[in-house]
C-alpha positions in Angstrom: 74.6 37.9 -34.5 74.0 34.7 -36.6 73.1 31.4 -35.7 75.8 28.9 -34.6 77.4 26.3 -36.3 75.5 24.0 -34.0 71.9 25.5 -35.2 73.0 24.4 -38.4 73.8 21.1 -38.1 70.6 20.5 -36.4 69.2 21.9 -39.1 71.1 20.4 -42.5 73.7 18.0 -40.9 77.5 18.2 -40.8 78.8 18.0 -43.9 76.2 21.2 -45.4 77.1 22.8 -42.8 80.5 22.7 -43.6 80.0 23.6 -47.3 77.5 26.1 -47.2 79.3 28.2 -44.3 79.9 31.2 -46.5 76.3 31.6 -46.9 75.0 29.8 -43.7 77.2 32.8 -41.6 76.1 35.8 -43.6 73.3 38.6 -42.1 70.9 37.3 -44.9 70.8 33.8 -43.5 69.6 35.0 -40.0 67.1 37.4 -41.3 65.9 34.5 -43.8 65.5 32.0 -40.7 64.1 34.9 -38.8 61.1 35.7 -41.2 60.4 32.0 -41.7 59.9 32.2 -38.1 57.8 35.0 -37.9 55.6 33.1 -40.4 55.3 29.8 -38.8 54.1 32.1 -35.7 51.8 34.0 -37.7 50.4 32.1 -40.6 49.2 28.8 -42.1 52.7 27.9 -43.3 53.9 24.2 -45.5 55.5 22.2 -45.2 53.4 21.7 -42.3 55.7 20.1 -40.0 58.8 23.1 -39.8 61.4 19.9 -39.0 60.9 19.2 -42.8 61.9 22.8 -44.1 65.2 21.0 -44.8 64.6 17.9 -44.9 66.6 17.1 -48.1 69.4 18.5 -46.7 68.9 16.3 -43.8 68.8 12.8 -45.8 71.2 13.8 -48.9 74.6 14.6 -47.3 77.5 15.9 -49.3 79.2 13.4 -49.1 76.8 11.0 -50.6 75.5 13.6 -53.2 75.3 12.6 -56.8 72.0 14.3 -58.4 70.4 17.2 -58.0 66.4 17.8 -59.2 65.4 21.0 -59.2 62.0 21.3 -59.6 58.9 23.4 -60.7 55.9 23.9 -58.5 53.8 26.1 -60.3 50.5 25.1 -59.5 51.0 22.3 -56.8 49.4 22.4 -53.6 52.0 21.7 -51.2 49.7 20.9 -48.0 50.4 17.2 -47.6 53.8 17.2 -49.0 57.4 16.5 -47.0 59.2 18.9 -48.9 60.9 15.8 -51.1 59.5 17.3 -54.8 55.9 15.9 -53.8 56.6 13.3 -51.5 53.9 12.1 -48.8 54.5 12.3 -45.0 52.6 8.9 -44.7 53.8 6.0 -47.2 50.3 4.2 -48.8 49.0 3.4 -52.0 46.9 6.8 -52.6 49.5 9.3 -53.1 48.8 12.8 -54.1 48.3 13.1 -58.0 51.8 14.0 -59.0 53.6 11.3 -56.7 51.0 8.6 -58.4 52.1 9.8 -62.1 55.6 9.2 -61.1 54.6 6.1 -60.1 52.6 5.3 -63.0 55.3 6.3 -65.2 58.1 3.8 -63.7 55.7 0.8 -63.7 55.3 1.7 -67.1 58.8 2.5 -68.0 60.4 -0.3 -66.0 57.6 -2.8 -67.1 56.3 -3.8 -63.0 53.7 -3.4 -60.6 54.9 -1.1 -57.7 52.6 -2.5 -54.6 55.0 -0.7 -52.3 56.5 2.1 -54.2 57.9 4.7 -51.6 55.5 7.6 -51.9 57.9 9.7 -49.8 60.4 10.1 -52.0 62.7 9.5 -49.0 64.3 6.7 -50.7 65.5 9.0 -53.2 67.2 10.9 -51.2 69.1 8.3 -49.0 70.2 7.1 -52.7 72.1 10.6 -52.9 69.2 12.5 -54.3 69.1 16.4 -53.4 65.8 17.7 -54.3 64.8 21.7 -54.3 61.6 23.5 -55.0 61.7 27.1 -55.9 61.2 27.8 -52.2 61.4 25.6 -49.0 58.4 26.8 -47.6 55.5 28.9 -48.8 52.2 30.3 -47.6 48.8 28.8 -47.6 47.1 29.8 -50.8 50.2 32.0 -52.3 52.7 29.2 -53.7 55.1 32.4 -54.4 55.0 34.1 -51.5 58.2 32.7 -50.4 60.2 32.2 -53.4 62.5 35.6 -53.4 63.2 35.1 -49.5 64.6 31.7 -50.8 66.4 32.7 -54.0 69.3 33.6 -52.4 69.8 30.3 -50.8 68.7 28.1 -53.6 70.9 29.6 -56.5 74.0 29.6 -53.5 73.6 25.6 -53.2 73.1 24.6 -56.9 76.3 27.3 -57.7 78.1 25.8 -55.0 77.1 21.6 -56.2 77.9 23.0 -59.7 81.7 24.3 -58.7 82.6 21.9 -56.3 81.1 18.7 -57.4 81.3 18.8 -61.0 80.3 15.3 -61.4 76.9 16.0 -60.3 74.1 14.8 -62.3 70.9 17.6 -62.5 67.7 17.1 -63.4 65.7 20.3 -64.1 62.7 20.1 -64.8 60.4 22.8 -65.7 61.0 26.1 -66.5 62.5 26.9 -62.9 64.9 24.1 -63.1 65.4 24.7 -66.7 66.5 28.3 -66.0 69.4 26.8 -63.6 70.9 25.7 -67.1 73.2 28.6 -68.0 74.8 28.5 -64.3 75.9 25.1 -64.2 79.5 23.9 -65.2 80.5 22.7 -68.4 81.2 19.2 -66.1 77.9 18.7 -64.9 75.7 16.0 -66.5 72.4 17.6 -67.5 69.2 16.1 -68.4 65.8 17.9 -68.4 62.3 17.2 -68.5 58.2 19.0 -67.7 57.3 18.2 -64.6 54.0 16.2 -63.3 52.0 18.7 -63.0 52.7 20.1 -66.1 51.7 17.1 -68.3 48.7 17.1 -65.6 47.2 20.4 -66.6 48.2 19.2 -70.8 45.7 15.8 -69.6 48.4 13.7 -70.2 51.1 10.9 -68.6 53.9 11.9 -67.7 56.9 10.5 -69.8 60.8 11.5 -68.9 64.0 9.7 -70.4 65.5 11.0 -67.0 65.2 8.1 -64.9 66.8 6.1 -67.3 69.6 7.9 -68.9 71.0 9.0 -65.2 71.5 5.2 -64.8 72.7 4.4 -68.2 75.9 7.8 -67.3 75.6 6.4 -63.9 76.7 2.7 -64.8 78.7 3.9 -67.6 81.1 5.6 -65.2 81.0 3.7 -61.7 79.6 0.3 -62.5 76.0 -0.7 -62.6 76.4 -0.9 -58.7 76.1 2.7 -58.6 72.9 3.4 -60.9 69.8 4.5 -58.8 66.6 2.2 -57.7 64.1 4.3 -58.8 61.3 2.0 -58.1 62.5 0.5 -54.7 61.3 0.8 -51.4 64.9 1.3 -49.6 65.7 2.1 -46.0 68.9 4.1 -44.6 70.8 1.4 -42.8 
């Protein structure tokens, strides 16, 4: 029997619930949440706190939805992270190496100083930023171990953003993200860059046109009302 509609709202909120019930209600789902279980019971397991397995889901509702990263982790130690790309659980000003080159690279970009940059990325997402890894957990030490228990779910949710949202904006960066290219719609706004810790492991900064041409197709079609803070510290009201 799967889990009720009520598990999943606790677990992604109302309106993904609502648009991912084909998938959400299927014997795959159950056995998925059941081995993630399993594993929390049995191993050393990140994200480290299980409440932030979906946590994008959580803070990027449907309805508020407008881009979609899909991101590479090959190679990143995931320990400290909140499962936002590489955000930190704790906001300071020592992030974890690939949350400080993003930093680094908007300062740059954007010509300031960001004293209190939000190294959770959780500003992102309450700006209508959906951001997926390969997998939404993984196994101490193994940072594959999960990813074809996930597949399933991850192409369903991009498919589904693709078809139903065609105004969506992704970003895909790496080759992971990059491979998402061929499934989305002919209506979807695509930009795509390497990620962190690729230019990292090259030794060198990180540079993307992304942050700035979502807001130039952003502004271009809503008003410059609509175009994302990228360097702001911003709270859900």
């Amino acid at each position: 029997m799967g889990r009720s509609k009520k598990y999943w709202v606790k677990e992604i909120g109302t309106s993904w619930t609502n648009e991912l019930k084909d998938i959400l209600k299927t014997p795959y789902m159950d056995k998925l949440m059941d081995f993630i279980q399993v594993q929390y019971a049995m191993s050393t397991v990140y994200p480290k706190q299980k409440e932030d397995v979906f946590k994008t889901f959580k803070l990027t509702s449907w309805d508020d939805l407008k881009i979609v990263i899909i991101n590479d982790t090959k190679d990143f130690d995931n320990k400290l992270t909140n499962n936002l790309l590489y955000g930190e659980h704790c906001i300071h000003p020592h992030p974890n190496s690939y949350v400080s080159e993003i930093r680094t690279f908007l300062e740059q970009e954007y010509d300031t100083i960001l004293l209190d940059f939000d190294t959770s990325l959780e500003s992102w997402a309450h700006q209508g930023i959906l951001m997926l890894n390969p997998s939404l957990t993984t196994l101490e030490g193994d940072l594959k171990s999960h990813r074809r228990p996930w597949n399933k779910f991850i192409q369903f949710v991009v498919e589904h953003i693709s078809k139903n949202k065609p105004s969506t904006i992704f970003l895909l960066w790496g080759d992971f993200g990059k491979s998402f290219s061929p499934k989305l719609s002919n209506t979807n706004h695509v930009f795509s860059s390497i990620t962190p810790i690729e230019a990292l492991k090259r030794k060198q900064n990180w540079k993307t046109k992304n942050f700035k041409d979502v807001n130039i197709l952003l502004e271009s079609i809503t008003g410059e009302k609509e175009s994302i803070r990228w360097c702001d510290f911003i709270t859900k009201n």
